[in-house]
C-alpha positions in Angstrom: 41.0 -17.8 115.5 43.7 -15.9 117.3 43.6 -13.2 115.2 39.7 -12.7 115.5 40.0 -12.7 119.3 42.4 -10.2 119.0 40.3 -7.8 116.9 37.0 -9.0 118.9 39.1 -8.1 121.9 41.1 -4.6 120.7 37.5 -3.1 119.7 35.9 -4.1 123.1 38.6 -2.3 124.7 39.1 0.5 122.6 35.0 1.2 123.1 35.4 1.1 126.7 38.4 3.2 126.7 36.1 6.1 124.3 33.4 5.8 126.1 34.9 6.8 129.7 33.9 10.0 131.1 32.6 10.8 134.6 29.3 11.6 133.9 28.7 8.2 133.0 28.8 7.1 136.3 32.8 5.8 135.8 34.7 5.5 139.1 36.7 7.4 140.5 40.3 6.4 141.5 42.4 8.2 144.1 44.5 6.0 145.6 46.4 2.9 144.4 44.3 -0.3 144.6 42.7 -3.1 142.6 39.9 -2.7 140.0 38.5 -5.7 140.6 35.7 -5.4 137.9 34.7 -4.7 134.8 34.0 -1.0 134.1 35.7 2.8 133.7 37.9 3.9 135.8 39.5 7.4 136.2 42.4 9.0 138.6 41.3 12.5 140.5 44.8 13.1 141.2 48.4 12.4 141.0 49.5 8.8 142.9 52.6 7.4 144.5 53.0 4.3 146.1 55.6 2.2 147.8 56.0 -1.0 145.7 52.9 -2.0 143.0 50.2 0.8 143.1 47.5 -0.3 140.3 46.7 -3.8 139.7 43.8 -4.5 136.9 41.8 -7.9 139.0 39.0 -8.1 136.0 38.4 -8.5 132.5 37.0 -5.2 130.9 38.7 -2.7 132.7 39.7 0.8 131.2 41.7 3.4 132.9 41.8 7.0 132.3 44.6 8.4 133.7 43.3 11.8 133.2 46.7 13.6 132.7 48.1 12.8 136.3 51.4 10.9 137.1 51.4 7.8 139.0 55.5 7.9 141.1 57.0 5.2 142.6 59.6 4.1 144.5 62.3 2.2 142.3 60.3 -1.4 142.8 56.5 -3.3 141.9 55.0 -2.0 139.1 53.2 1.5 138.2 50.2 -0.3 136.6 50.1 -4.6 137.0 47.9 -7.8 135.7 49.7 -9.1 138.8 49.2 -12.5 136.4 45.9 -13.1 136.1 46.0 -13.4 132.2 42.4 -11.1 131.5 41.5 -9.6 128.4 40.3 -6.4 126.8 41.7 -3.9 128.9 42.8 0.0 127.9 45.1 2.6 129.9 45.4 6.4 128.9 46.5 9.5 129.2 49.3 9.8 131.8 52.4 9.5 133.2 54.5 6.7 135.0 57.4 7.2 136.6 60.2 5.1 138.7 59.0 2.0 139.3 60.7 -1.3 138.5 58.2 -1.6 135.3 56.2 0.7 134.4 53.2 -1.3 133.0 53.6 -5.0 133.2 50.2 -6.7 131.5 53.0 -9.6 130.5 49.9 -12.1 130.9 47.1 -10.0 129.2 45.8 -10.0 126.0 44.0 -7.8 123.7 45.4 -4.2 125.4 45.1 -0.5 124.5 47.4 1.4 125.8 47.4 5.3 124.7 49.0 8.5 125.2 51.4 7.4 127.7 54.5 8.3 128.9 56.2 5.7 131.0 59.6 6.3 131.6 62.8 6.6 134.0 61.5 2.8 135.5 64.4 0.9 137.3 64.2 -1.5 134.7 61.0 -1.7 132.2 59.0 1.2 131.0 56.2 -1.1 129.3 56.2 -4.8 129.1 53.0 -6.4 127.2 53.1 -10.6 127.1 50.0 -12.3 125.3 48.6 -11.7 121.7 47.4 -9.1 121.0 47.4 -5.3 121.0 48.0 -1.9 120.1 50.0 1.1 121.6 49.9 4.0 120.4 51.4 7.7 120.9 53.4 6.0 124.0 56.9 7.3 125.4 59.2 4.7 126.8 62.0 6.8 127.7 65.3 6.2 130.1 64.3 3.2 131.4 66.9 1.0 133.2 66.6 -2.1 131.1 63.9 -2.0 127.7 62.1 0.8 126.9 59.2 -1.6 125.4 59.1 -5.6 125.7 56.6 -7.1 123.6 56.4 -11.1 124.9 54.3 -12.6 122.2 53.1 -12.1 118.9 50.5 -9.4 116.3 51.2 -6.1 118.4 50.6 -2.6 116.7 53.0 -0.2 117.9 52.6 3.4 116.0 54.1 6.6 117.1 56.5 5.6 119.7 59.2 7.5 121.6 61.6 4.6 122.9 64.8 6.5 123.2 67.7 6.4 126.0 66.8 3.0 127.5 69.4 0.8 129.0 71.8 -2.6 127.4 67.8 -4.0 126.6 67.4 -2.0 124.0 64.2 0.6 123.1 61.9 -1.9 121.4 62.2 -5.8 121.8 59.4 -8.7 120.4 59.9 -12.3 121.0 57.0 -13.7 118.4 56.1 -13.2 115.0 53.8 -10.7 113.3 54.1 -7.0 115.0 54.7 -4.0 113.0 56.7 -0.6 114.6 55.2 2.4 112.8 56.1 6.3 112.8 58.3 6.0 115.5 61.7 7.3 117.1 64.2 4.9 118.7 67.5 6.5 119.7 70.1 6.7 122.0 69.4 2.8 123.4 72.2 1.1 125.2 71.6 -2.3 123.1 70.0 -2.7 120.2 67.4 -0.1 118.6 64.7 -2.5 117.6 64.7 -6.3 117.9 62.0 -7.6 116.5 62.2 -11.7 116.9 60.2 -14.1 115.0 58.6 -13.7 110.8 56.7 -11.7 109.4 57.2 -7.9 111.3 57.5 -4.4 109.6 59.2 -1.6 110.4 57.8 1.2 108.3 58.3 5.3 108.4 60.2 5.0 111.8 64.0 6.5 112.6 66.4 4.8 114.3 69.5 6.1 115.4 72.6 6.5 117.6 71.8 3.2 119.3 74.3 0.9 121.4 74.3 -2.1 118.6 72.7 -2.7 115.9 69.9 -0.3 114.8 67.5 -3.1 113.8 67.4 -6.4 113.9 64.7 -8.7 112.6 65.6 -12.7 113.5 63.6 -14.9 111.2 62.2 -14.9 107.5 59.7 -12.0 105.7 60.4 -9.6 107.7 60.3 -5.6 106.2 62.0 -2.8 106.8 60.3 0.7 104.4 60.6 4.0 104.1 63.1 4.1 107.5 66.0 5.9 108.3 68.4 4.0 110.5 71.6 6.1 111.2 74.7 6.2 113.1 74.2 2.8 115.7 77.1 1.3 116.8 76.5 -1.9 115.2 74.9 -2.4 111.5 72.6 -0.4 110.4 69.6 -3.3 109.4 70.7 -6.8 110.3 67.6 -9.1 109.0 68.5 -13.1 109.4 67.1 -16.4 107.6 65.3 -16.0 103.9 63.0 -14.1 102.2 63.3 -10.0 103.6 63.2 -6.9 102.4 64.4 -3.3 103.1 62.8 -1.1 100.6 62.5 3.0 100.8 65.3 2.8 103.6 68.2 5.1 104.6 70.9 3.5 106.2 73.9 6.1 107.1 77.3 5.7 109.1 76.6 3.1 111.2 79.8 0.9 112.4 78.9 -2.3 110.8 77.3 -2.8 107.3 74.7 -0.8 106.4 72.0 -3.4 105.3 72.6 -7.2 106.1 70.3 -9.7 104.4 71.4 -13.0 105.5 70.2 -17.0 103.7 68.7 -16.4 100.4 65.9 -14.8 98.2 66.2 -11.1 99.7 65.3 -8.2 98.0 66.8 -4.6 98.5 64.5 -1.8 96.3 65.0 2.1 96.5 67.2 2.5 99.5 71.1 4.4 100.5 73.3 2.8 102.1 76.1 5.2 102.7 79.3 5.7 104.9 78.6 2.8 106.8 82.1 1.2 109.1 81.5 -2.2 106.9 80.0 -2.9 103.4 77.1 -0.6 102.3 74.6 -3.8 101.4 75.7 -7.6 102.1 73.2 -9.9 100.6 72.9 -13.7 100.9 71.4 -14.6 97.3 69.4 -15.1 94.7 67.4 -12.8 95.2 66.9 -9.0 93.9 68.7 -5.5 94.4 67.6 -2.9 92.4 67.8 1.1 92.5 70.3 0.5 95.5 73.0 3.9 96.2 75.8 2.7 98.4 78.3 4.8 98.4 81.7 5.5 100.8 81.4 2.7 103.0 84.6 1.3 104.4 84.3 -2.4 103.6 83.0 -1.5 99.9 79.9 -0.8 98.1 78.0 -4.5 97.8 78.7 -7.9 98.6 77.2 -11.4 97.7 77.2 -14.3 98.8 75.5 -17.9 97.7 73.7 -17.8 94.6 72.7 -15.1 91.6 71.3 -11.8 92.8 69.6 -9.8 90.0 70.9 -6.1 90.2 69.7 -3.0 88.4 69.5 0.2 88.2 72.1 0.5 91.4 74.5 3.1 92.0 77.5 1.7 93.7 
């Protein structure tokens, strides 16, 4: 049921997002205030404001940002739900810059947000809170605190920028079931990604040269493919309770192990784990690790721990 209110919900917003243009009789924004129902919206110009300048009153409310920056002064929030919990809403195609957070829909479901760049907020560049949404081609850069904060479960995030963010981290989930795709997360004070709760993904993504750990994934089934994680200060992948899996991954000179798998019945397929400060793969077992290179890594190549892990095919 949740999940079909999410697509029911994504696809209403995402139609009214496509469908916005000026001819259509959309209004026009150009100042900050409250779009207090349904519709399309558009800015005319750039917008700064002294605390909160956009808060979204109604469900069915798309704004097109129209390539302008929205500036504020170091507090409220660029764009706001101000709580009222709506659904299917969509913001694109512009810039936000020095508020406290960015975007904060924390009690929102169903969002769109596209082609933004919200970055160098006091503390939060985007925070999204109900199930369920997607965000994509969105910049989260040098904000105070988090880059992203996603507060519940079943987001899409694809082609992120979430690099230089503050102790928070550059991506952050607290439920189950979102997947980071094609995406860049670097230079973080805290950890790169922490994605909380089973059954997330991290696919074709790099993350490196964060404050921690590069990733970390607390629960069970949780992936980690075709990623490079490189040079954090912590370990490289850190994935806790049972049944995980890193597979297609390169994990390089980070200051902790390379790939931790911790509980049982993990699996570790086609991946390098190499020069890392502690062991190149520690694996809580049974479970499988095959075609695994791990090479020069200060606290040695593999080590297991409970049960039988098959191995084959590794180069250690």
């Amino acid at each position: 049921m949740g999940f079909k209110r999410y697509a029911l919900g994504a696809l209403c917003a995402l139609a009214i997002l496509f469908a916005a243009s000026p001819s259509r009789a959309d209004t026009p924004v150009s100042s900050c205030m409250t779009l207090s129902a349904p519709g399309n919206y558009f800015l005319t110009k750039s917008l700064t404001s002294v605390g909160t300048c956009i808060i979204v009153d109604s469900e069915g409310v798309s704004l097109d940002m129209k390539g302008h920056t929205v500036t504020g002064n170091g507090t409220g929030d660029g764009i706001s739900d101000d709580g009222g919990g709506f659904e299917s809403m969509a913001i694109a195609n512009g810039k936000i810059r020095n508020f406290d957070v960015g975007i904060d829909l924390g009690t929102s479901c169903c969002v769109v947000i596209r082609n933004v760049d919200s970055s160098k907020n006091t503390a939060t560049g985007i925070l999204i809170g109900d199930c369920c949404g997607l965000l994509d081609s969105v910049t989260a850069n040098n904000n105070g605190a988090v880059g992203i904060m996603a507060e519940s479960c079943c987001y899409a995030l694809n082609n992120i920028q979430a690099n230089n963010n503050g102790a928070g981290g550059g991506i952050v989930t607290t439920d189950c079931c979102t997947t980071v795709a094609n995406s860049t997360i670097s230079g973080n004070g805290g950890a790169g990604a922490f994605l909380d709760g089973c059954c997330s993904f991290l696919v074709s993504s790099t993350v490196q040269n964060n404050g921690a750990d590069g990733v970390d994934m607390n629960d069970c089934c949780n992936f980690v493919v075709g990623s490079t994680v490189i040079t954090n200060v912590g370990a490289g992948v850190s994935l806790i309770e049972d049944d995980n899996l890193v597979t297609g991954a390169k994990v390089s000179n980070n200051g902790g192990d390379g790939i931790f798998l911790s509980s049982t019945f993990n699996q570790i397929t086609s991946s390098q784990a190499i020069g890392n400060g502690g062991k190149g793969a520690n694996v809580g077992c049974p479970g499988a690790i095959t075609g695994l290179t791990a090479k020069n890594n200060v606290g040695g190549s593999l080590a297991t721990s409970g049960g039988t892990c098959t191995q084959l095919n590794n180069k250690l």
